[in-house]
ModelCIF file with pLDDT and N, C-alpha, C, O atoms, coordinates in Angstrom:
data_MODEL
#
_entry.id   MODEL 
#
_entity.id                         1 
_entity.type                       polymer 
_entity.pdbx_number_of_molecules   1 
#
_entity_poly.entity_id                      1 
_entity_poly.type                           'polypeptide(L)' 
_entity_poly.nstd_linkage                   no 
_entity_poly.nstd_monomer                   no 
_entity_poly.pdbx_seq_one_letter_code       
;(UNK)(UNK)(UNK)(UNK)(UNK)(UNK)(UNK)(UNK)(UNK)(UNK)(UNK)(UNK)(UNK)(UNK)(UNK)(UNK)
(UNK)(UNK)(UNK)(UNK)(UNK)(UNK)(UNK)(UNK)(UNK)(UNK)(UNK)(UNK)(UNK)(UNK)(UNK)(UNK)
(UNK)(UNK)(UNK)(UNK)(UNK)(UNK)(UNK)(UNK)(UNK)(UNK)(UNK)(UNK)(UNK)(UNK)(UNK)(UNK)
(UNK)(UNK)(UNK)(UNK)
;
_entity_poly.pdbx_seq_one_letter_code_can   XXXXXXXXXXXXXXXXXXXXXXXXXXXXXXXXXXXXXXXXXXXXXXXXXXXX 
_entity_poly.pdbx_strand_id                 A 
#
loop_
_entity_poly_seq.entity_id 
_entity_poly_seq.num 
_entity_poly_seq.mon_id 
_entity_poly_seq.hetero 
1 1  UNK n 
1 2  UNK n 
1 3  UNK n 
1 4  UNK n 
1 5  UNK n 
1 6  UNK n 
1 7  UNK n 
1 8  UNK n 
1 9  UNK n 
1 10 UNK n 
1 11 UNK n 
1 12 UNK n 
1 13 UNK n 
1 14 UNK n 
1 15 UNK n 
1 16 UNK n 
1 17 UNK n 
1 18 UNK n 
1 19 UNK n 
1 20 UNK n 
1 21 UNK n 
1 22 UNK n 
1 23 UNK n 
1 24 UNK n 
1 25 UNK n 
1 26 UNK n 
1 27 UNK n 
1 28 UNK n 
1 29 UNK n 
1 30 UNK n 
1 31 UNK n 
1 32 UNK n 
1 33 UNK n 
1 34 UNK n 
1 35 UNK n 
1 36 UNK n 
1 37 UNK n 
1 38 UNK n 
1 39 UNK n 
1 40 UNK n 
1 41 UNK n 
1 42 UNK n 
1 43 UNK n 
1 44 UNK n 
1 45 UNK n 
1 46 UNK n 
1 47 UNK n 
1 48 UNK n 
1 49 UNK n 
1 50 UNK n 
1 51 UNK n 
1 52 UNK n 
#
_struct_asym.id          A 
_struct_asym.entity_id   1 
#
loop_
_ma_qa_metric.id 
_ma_qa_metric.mode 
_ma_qa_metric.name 
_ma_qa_metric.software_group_id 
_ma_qa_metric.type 
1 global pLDDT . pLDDT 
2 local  pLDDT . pLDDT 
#
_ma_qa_metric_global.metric_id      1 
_ma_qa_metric_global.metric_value   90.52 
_ma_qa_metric_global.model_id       1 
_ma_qa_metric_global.ordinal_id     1 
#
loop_
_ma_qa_metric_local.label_asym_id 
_ma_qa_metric_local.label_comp_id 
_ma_qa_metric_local.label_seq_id 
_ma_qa_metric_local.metric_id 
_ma_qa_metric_local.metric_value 
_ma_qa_metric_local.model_id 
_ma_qa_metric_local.ordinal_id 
A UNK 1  2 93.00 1 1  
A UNK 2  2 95.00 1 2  
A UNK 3  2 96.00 1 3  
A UNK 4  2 96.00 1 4  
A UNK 5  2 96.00 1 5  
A UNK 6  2 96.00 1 6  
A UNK 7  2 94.00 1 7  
A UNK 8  2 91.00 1 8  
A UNK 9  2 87.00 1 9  
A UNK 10 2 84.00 1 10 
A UNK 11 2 78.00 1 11 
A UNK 12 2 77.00 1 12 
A UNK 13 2 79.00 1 13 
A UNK 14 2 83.00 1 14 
A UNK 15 2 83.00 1 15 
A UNK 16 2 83.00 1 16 
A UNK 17 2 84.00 1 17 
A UNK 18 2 89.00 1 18 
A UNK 19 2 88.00 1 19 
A UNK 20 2 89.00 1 20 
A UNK 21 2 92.00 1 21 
A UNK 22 2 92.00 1 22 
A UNK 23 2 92.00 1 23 
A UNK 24 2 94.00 1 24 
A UNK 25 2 96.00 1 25 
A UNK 26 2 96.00 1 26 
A UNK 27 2 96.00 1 27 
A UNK 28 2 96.00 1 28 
A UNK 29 2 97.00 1 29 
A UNK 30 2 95.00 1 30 
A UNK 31 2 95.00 1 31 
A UNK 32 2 97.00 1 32 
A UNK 33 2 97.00 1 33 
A UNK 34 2 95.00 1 34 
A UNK 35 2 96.00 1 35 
A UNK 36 2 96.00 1 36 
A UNK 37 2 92.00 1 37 
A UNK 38 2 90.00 1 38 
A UNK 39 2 85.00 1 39 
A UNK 40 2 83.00 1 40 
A UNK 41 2 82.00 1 41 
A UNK 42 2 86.00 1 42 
A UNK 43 2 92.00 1 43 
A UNK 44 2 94.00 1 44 
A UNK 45 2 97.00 1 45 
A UNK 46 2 97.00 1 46 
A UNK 47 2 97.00 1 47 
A UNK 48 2 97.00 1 48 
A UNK 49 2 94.00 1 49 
A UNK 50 2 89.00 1 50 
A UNK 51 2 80.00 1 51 
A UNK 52 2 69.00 1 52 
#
loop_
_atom_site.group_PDB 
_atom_site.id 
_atom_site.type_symbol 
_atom_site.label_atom_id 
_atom_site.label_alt_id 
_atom_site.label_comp_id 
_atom_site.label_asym_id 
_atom_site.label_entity_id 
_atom_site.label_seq_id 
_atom_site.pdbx_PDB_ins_code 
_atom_site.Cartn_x 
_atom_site.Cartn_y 
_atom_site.Cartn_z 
_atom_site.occupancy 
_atom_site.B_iso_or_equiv 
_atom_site.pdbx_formal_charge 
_atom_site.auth_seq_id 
_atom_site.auth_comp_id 
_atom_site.auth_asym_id 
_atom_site.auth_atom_id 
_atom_site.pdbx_PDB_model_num 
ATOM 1   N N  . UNK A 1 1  ? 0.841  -1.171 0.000   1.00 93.00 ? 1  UNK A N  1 
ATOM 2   C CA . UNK A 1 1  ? 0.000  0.000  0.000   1.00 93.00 ? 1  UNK A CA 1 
ATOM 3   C C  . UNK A 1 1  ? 0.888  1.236  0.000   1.00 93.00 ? 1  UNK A C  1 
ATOM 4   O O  . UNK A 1 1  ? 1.890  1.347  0.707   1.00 93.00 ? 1  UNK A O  1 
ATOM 5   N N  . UNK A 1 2  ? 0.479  2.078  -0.779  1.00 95.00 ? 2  UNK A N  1 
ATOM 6   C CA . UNK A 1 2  ? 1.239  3.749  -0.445  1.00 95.00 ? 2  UNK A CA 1 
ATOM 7   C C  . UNK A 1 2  ? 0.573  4.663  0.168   1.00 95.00 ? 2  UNK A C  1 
ATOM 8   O O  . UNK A 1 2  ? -0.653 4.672  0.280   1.00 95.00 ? 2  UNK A O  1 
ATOM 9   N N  . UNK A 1 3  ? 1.369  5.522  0.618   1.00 96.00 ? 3  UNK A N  1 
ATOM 10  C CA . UNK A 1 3  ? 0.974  6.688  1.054   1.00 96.00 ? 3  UNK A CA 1 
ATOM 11  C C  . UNK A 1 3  ? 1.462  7.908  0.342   1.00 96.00 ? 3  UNK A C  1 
ATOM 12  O O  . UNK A 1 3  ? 2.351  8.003  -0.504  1.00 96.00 ? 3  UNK A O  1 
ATOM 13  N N  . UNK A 1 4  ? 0.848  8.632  0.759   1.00 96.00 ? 4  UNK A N  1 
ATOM 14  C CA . UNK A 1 4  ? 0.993  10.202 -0.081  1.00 96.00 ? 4  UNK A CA 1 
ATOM 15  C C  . UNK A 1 4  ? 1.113  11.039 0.807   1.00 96.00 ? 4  UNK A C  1 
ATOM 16  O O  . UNK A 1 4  ? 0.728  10.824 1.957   1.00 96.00 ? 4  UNK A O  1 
ATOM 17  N N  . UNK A 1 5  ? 1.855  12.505 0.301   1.00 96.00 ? 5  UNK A N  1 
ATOM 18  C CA . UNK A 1 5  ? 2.088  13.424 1.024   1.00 96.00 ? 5  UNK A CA 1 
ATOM 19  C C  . UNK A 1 5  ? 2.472  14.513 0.265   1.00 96.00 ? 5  UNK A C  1 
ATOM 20  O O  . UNK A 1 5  ? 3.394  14.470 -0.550  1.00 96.00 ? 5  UNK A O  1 
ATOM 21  N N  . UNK A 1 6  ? 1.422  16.038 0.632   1.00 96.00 ? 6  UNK A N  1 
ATOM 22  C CA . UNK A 1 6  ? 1.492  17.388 -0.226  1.00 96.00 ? 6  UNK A CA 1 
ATOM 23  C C  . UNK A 1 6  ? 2.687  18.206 0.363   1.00 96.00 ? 6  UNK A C  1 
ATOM 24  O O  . UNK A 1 6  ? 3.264  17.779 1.363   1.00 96.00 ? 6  UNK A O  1 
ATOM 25  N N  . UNK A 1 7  ? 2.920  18.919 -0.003  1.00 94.00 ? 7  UNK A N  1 
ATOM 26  C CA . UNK A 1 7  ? 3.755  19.176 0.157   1.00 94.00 ? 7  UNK A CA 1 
ATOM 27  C C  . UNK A 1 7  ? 3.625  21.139 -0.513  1.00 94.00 ? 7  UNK A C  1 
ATOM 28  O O  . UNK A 1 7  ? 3.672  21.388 -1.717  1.00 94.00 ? 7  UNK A O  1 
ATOM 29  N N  . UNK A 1 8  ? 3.507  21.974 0.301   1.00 91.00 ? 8  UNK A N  1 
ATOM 30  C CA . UNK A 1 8  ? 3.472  23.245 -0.366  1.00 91.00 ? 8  UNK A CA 1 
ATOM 31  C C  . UNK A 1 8  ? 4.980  24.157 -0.280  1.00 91.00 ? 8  UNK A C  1 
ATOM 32  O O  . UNK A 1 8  ? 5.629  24.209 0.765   1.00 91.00 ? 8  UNK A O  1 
ATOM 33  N N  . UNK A 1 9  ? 5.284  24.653 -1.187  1.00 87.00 ? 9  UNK A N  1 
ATOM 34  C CA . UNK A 1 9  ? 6.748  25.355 -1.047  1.00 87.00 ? 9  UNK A CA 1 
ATOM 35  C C  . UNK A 1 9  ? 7.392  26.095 -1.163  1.00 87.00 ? 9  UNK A C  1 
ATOM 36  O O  . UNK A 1 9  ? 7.926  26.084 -2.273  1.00 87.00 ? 9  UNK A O  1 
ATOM 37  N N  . UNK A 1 10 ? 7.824  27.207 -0.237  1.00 84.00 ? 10 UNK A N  1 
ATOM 38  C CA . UNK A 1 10 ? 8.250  28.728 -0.085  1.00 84.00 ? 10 UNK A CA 1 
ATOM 39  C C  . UNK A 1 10 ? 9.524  28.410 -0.225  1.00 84.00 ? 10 UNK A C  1 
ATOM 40  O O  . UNK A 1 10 ? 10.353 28.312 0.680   1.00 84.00 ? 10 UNK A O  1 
ATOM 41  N N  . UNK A 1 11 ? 9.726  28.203 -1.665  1.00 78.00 ? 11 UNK A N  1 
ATOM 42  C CA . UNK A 1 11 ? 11.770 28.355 -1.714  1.00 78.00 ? 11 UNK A CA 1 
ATOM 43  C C  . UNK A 1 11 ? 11.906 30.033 -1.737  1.00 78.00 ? 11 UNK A C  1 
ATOM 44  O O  . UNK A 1 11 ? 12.844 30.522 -1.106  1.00 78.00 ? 11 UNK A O  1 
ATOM 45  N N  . UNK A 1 12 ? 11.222 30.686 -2.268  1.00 77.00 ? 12 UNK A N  1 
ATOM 46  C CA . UNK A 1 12 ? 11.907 32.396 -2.563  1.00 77.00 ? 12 UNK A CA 1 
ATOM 47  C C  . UNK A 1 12 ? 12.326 32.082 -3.710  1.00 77.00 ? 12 UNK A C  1 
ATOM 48  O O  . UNK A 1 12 ? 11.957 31.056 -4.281  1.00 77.00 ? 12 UNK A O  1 
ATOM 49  N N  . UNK A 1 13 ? 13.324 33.092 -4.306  1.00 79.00 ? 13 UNK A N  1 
ATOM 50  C CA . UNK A 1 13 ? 13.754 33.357 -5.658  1.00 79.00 ? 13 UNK A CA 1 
ATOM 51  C C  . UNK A 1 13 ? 15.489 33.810 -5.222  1.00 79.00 ? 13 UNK A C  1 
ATOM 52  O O  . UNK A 1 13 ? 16.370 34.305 -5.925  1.00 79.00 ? 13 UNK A O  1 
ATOM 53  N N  . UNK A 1 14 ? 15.490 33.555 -4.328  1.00 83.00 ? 14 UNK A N  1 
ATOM 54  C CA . UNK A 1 14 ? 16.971 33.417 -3.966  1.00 83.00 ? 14 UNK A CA 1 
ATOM 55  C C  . UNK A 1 14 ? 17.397 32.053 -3.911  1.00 83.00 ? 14 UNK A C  1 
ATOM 56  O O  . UNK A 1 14 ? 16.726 31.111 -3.489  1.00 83.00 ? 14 UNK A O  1 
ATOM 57  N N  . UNK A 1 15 ? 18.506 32.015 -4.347  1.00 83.00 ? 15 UNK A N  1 
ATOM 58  C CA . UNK A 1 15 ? 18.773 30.273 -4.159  1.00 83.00 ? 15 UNK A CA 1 
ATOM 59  C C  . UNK A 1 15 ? 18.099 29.587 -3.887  1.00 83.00 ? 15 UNK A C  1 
ATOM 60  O O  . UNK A 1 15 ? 18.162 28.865 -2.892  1.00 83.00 ? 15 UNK A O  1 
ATOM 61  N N  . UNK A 1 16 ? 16.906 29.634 -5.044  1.00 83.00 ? 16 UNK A N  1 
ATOM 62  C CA . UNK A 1 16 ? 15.737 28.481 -5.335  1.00 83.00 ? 16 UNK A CA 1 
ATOM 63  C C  . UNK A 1 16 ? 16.119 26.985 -5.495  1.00 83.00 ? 16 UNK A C  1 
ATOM 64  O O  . UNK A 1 16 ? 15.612 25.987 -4.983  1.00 83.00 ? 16 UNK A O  1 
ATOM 65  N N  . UNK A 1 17 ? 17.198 27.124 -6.388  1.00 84.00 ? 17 UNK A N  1 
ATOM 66  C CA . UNK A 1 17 ? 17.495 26.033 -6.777  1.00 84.00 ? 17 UNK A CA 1 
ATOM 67  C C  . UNK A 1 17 ? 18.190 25.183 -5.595  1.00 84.00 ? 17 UNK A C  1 
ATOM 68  O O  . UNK A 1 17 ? 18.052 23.960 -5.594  1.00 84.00 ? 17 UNK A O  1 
ATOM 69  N N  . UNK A 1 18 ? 18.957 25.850 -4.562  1.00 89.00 ? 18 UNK A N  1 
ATOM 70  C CA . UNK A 1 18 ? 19.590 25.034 -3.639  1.00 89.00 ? 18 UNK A CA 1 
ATOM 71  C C  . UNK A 1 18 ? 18.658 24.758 -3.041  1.00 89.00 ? 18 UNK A C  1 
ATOM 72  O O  . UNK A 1 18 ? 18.360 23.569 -2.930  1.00 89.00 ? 18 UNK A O  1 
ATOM 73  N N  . UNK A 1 19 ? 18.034 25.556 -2.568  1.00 88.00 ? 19 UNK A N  1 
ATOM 74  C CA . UNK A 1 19 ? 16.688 24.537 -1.135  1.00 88.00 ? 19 UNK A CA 1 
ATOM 75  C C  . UNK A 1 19 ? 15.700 24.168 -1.684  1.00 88.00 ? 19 UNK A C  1 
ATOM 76  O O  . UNK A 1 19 ? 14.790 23.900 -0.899  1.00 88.00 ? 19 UNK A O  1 
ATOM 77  N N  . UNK A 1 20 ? 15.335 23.947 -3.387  1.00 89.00 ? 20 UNK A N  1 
ATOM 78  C CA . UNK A 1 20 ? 14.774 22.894 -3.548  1.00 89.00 ? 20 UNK A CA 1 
ATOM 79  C C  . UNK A 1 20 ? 15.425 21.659 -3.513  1.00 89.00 ? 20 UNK A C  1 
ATOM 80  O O  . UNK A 1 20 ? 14.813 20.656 -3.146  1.00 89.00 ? 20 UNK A O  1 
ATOM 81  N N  . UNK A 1 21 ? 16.611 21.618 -3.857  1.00 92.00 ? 21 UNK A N  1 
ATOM 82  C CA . UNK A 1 21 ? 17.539 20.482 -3.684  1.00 92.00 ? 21 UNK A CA 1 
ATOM 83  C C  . UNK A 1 21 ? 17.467 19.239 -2.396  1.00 92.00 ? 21 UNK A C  1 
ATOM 84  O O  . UNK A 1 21 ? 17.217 18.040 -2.271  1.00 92.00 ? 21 UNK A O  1 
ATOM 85  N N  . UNK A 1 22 ? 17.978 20.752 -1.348  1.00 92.00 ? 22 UNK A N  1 
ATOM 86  C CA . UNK A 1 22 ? 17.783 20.729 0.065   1.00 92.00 ? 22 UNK A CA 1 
ATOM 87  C C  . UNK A 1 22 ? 16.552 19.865 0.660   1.00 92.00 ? 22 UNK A C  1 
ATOM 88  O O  . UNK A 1 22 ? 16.658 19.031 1.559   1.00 92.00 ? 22 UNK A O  1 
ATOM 89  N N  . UNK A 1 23 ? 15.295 20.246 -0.053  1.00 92.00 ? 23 UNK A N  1 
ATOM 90  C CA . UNK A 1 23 ? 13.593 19.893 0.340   1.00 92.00 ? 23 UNK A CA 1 
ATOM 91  C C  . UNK A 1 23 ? 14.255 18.660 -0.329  1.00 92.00 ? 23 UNK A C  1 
ATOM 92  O O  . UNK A 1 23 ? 15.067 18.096 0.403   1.00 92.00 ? 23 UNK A O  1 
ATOM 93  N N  . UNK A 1 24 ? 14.109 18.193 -1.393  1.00 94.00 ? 24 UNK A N  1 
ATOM 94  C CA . UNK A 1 24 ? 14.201 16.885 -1.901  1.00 94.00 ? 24 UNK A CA 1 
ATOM 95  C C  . UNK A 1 24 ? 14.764 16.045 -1.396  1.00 94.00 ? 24 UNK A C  1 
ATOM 96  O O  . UNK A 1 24 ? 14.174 15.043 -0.993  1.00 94.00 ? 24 UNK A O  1 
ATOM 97  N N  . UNK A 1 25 ? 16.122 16.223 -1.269  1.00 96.00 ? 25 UNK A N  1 
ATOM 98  C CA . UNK A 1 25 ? 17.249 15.476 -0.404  1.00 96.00 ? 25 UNK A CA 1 
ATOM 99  C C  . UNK A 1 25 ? 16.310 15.092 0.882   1.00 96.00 ? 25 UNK A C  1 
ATOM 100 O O  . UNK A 1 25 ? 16.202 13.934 1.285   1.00 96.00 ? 25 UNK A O  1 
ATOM 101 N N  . UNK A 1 26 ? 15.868 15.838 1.276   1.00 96.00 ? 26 UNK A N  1 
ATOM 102 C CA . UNK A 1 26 ? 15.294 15.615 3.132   1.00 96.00 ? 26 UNK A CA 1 
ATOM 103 C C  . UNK A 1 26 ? 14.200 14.588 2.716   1.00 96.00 ? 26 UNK A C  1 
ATOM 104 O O  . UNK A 1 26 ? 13.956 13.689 3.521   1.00 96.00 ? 26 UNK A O  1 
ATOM 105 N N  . UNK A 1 27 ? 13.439 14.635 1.408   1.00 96.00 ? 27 UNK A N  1 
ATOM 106 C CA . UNK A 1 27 ? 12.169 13.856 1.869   1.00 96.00 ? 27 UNK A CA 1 
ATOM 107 C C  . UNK A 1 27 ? 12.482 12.758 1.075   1.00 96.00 ? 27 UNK A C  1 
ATOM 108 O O  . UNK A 1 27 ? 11.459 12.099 0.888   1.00 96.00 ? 27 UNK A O  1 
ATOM 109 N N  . UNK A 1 28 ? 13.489 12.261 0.509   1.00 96.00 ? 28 UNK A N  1 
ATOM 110 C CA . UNK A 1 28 ? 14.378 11.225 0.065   1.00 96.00 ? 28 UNK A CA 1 
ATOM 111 C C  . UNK A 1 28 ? 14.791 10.483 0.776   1.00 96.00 ? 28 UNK A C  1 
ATOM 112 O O  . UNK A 1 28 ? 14.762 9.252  0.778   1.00 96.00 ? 28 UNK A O  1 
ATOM 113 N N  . UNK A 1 29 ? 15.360 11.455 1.677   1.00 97.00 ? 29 UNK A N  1 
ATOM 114 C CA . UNK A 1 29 ? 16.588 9.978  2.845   1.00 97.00 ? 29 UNK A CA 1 
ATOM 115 C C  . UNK A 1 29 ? 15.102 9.639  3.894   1.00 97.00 ? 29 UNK A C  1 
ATOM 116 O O  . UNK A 1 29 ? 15.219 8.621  4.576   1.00 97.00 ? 29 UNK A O  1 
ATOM 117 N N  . UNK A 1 30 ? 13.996 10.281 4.019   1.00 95.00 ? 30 UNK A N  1 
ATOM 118 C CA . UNK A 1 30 ? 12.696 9.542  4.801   1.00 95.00 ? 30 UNK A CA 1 
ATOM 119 C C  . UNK A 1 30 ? 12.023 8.749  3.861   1.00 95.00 ? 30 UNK A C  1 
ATOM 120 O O  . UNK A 1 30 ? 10.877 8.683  4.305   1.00 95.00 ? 30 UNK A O  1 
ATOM 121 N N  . UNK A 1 31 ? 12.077 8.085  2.775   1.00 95.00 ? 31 UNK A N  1 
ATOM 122 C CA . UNK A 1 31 ? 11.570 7.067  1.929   1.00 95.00 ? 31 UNK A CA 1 
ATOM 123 C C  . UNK A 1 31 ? 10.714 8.051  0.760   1.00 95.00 ? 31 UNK A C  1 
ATOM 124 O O  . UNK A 1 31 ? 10.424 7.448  -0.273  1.00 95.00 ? 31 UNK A O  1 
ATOM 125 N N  . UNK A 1 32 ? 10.443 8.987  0.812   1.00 97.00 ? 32 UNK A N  1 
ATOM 126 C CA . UNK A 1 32 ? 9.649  9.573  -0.438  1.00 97.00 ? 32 UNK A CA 1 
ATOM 127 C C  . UNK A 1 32 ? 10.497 9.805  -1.892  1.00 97.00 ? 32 UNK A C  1 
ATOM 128 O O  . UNK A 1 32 ? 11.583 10.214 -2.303  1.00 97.00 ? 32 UNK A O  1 
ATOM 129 N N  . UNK A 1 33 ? 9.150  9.219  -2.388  1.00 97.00 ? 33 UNK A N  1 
ATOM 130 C CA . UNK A 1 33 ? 9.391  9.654  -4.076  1.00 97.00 ? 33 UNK A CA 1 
ATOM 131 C C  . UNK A 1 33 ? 9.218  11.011 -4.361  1.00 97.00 ? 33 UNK A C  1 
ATOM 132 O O  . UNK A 1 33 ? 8.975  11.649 -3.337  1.00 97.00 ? 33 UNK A O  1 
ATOM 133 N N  . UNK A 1 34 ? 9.256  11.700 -5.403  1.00 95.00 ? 34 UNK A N  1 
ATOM 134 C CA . UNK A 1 34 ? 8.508  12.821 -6.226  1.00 95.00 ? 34 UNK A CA 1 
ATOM 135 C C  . UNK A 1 34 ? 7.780  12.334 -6.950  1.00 95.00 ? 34 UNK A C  1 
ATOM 136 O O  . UNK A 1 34 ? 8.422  11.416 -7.460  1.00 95.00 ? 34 UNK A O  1 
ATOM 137 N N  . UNK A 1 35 ? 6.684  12.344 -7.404  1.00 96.00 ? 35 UNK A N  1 
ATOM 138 C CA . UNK A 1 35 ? 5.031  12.025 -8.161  1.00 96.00 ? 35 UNK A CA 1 
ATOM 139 C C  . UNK A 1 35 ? 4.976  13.250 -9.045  1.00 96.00 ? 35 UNK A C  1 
ATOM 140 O O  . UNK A 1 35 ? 5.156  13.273 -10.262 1.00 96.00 ? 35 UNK A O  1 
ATOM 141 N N  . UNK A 1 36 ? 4.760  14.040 -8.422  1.00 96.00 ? 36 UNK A N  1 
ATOM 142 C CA . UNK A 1 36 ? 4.433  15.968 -9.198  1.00 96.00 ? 36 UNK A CA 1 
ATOM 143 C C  . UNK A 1 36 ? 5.147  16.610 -8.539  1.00 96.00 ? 36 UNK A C  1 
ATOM 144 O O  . UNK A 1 36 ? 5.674  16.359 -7.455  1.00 96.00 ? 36 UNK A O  1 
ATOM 145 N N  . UNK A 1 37 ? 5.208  17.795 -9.416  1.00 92.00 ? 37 UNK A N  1 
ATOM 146 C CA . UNK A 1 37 ? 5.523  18.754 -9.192  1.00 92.00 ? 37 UNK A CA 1 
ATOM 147 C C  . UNK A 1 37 ? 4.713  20.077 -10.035 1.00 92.00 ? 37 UNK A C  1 
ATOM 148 O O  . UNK A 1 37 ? 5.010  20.147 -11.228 1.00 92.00 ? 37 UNK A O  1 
ATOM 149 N N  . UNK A 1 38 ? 3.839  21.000 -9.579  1.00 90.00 ? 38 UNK A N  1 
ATOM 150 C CA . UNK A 1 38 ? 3.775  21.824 -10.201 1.00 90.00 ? 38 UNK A CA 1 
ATOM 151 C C  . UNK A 1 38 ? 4.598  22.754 -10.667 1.00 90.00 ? 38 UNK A C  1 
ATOM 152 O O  . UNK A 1 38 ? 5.549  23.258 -10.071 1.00 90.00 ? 38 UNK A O  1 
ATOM 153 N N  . UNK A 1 39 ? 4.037  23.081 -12.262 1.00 85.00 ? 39 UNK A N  1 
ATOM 154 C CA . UNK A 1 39 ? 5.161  23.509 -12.883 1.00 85.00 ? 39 UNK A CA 1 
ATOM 155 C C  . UNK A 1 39 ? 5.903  25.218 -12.284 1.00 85.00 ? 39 UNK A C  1 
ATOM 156 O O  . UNK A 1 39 ? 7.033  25.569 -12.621 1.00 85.00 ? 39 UNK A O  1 
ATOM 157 N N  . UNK A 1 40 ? 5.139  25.930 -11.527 1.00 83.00 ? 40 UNK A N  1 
ATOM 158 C CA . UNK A 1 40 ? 6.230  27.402 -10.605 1.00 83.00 ? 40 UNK A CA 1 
ATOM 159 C C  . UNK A 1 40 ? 6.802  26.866 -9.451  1.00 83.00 ? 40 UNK A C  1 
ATOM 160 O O  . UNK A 1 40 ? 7.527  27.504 -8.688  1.00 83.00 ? 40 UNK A O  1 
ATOM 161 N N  . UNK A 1 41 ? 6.418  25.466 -9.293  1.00 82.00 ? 41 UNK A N  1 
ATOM 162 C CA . UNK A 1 41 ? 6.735  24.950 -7.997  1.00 82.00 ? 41 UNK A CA 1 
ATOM 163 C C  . UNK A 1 41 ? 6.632  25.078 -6.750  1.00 82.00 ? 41 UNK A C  1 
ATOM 164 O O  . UNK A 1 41 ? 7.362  24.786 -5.803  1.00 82.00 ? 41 UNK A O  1 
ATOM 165 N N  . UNK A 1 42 ? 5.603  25.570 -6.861  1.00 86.00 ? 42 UNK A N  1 
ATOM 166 C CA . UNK A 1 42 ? 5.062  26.276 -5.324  1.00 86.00 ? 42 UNK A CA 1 
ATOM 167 C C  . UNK A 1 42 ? 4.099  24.565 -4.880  1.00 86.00 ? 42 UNK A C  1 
ATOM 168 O O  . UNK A 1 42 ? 3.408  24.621 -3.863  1.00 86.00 ? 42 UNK A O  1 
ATOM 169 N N  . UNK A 1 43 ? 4.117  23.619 -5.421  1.00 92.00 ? 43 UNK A N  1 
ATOM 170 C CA . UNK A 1 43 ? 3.328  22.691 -4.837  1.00 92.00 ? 43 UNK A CA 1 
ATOM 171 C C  . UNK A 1 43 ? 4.208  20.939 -5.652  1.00 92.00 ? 43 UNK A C  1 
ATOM 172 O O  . UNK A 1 43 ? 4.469  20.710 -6.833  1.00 92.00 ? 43 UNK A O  1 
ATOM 173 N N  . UNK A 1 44 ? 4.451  19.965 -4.290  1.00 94.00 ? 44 UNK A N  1 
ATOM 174 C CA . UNK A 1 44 ? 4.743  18.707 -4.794  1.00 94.00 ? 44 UNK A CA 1 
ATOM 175 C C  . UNK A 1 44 ? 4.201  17.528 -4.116  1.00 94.00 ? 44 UNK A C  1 
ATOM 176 O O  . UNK A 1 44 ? 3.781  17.595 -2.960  1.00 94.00 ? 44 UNK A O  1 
ATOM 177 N N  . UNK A 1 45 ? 4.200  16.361 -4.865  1.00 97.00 ? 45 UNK A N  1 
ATOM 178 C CA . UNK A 1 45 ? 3.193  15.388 -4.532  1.00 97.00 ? 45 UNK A CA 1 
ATOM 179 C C  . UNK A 1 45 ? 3.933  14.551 -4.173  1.00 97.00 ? 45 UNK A C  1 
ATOM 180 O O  . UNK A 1 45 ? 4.822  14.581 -5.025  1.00 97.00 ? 45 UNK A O  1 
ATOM 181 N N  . UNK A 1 46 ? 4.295  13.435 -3.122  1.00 97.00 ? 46 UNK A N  1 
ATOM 182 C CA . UNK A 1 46 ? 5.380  12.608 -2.711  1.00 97.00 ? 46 UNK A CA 1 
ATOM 183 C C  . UNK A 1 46 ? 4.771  11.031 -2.007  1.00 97.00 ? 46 UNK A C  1 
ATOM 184 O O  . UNK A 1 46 ? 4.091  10.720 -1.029  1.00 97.00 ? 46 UNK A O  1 
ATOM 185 N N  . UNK A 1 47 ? 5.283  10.488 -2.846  1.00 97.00 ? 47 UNK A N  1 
ATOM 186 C CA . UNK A 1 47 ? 4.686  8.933  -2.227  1.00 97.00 ? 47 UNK A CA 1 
ATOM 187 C C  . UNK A 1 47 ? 5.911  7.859  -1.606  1.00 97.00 ? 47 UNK A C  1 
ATOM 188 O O  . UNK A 1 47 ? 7.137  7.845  -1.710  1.00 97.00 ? 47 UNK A O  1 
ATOM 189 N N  . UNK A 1 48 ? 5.469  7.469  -1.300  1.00 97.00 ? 48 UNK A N  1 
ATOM 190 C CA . UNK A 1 48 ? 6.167  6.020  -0.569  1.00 97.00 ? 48 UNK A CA 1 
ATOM 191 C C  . UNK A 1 48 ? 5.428  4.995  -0.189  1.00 97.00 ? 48 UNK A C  1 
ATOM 192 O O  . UNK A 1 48 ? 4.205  5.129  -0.180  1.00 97.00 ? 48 UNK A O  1 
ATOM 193 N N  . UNK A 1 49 ? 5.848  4.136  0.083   1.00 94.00 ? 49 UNK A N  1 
ATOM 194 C CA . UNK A 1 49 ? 5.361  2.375  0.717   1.00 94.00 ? 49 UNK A CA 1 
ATOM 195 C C  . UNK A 1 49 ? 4.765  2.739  2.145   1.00 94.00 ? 49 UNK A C  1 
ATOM 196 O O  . UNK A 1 49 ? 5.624  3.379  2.752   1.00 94.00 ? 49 UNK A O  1 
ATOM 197 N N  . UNK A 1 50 ? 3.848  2.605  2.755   1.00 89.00 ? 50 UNK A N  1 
ATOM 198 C CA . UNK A 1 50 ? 3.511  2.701  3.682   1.00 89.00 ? 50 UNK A CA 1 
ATOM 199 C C  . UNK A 1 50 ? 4.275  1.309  4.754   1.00 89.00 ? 50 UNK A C  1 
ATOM 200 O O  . UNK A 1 50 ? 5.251  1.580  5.454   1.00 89.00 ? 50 UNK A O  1 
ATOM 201 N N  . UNK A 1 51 ? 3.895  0.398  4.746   1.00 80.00 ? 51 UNK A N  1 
ATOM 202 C CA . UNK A 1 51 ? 4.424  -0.439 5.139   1.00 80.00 ? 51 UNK A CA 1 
ATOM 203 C C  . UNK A 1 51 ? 6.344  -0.777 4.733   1.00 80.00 ? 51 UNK A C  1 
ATOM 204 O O  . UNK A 1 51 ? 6.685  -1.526 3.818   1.00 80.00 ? 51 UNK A O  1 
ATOM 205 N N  . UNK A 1 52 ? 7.244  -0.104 5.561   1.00 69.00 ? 52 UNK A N  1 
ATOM 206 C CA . UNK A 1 52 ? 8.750  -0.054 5.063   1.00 69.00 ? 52 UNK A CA 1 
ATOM 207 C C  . UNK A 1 52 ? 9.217  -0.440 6.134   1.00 69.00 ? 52 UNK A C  1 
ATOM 208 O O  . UNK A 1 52 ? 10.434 -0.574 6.264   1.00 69.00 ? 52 UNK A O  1 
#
């Protein structure tokens, strides 16, 4: 079974690109995928195995 998780996201426009990195990395090493991403990126969709 999976689970899901939203995810809304205030990087700024300053070194966007690093702390989206940053966000990813973090919800990576806790078992999440990326699913979506809206395209200004203010919103992402993240799944994993519930049972891990």
């Amino acid at each position: 079974m999976k689970e899901y998780k939203t995810v809304n996201t205030k990087l700024g426009i300053a070194r966007r690109n690093e702390k989206l990195d940053e966000l990813l990395n973090q919800y990576a090493r806790e078992g999440w995928q990326l699913k979506f991403m809206h395209q200004n990126l203010t919103m992402m969709i993240l799944e994993r195995d519930k049972n891990r």
